[in-house]
C-alpha positions in Angstrom: 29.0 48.6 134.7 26.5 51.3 134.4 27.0 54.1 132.2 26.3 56.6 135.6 29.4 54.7 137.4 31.6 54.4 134.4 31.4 58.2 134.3 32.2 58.7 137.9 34.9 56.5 137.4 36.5 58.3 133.9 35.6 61.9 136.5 38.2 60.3 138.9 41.0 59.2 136.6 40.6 62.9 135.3 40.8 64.4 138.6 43.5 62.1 139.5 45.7 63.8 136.1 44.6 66.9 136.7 45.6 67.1 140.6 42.3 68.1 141.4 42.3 66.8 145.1 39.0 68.0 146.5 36.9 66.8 143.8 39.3 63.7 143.7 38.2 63.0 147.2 34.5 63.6 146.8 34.2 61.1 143.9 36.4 58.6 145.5 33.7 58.9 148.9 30.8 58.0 145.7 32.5 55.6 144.2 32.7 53.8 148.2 29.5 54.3 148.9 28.7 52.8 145.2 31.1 49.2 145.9 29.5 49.0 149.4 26.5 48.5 148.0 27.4 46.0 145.4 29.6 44.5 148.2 26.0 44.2 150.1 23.3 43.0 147.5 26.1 40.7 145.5 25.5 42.5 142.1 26.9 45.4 140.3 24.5 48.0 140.9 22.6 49.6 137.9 21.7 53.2 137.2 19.0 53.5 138.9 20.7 51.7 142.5 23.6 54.7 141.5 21.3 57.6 141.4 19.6 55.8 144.7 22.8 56.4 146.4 23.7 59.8 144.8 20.7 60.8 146.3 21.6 59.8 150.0 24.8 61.4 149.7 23.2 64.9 148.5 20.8 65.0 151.5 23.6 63.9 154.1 24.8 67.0 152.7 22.1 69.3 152.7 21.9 67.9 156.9 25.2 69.0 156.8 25.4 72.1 155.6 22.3 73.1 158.0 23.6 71.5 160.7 27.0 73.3 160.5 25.7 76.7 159.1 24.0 76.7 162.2 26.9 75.9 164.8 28.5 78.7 162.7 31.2 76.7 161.3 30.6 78.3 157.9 33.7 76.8 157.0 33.0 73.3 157.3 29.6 74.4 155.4 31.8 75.5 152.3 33.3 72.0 152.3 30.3 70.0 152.3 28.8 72.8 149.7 31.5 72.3 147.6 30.9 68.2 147.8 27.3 68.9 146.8 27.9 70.7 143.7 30.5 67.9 143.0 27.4 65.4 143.7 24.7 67.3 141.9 27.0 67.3 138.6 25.8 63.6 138.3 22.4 63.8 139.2 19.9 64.3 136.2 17.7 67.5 135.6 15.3 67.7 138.1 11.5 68.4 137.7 10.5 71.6 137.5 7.3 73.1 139.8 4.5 72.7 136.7 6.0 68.9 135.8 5.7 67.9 139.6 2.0 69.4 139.7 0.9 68.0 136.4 2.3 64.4 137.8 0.7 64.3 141.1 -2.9 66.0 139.4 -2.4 62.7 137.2 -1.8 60.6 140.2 -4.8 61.8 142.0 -7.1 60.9 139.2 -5.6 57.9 138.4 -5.3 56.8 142.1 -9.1 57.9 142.9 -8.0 59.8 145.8 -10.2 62.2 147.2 -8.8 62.5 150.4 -5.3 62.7 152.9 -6.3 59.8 153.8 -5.8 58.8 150.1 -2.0 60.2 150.3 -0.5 56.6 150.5 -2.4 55.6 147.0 -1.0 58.9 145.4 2.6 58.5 146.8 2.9 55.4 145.3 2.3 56.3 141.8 4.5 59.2 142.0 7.2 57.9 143.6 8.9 55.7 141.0 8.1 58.4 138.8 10.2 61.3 140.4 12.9 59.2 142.4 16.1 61.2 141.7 14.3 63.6 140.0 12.3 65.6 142.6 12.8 65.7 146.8 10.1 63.6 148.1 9.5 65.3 150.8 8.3 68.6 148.6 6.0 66.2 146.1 4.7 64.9 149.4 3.9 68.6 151.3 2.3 69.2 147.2 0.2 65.8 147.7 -1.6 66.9 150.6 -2.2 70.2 149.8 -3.6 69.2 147.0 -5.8 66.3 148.9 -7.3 68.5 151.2 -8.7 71.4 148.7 
């Protein structure tokens, strides 16, 4: 078992002691979406394959919390807000502004690219480098700035 899951697992029987329901309930929805995807490659997943799914689960709640902060349910907002924080406890440190910057600079000169046409070249060298660590869609906006000056 990976050392990620083991400690989602020891967060649940603590929840479960403490009578911490809400919290209870979030990590029991990871710890699903964690055995459904063991269930469907055949193997116990490793870190990485966790974080992958942490991931998912933080931007289905980012959606969310968009989607109903704008139907003006604010209180189903506070729910899936509260499920995020729950969520982001697990995730590591995330990149800050100068790391991402520095990474893709290193990308584009180790990739050649010289222009968004190159973007594809540079992705892929970032990519494995901030998954989990950085939202993809930001390092990509940051790529082809930086392509077309």
């Amino acid at each position: 078992m990976s050392a990620l899951r083991e400690q989602i697992s020891n967060d649940m029987k603590e929840c479960m002691k403490s009578g911490d329901k809400a919290r209870l309930l979030t990590i029991r929805g990871i710890l699903a979406a964690i055995k459904q995807i063991e269930i469907d490659t055949r193997q116990v997943p490793d870190d990485a394959q966790v974080l992958a799914v942490l991931n998912k689960l933080v931007k289905q709640r980012k959606d969310s919390i968009a989607q109903f902060t704008q139907a003006g349910r604010t209180d189903l907002a506070e729910v899936e807000q509260f499920e995020l924080t729950v969520l982001q406890h697990y995730l590591p440190e995330g990149l800050s502004e100068a790391q991402i910057e520095q990474m893709i600079v290193e990308a584009i000169a180790d990739s050649g690219a010289k222009s968004p046409a190159d973007m594809g070249k540079v992705m892929a060298l970032v990519k494995p480098k901030m998954a989990g660590l950085a939202d993809m869609g930001v390092v990509s906006a940051r790529v082809k700035a930086l392509l077309v000056n």
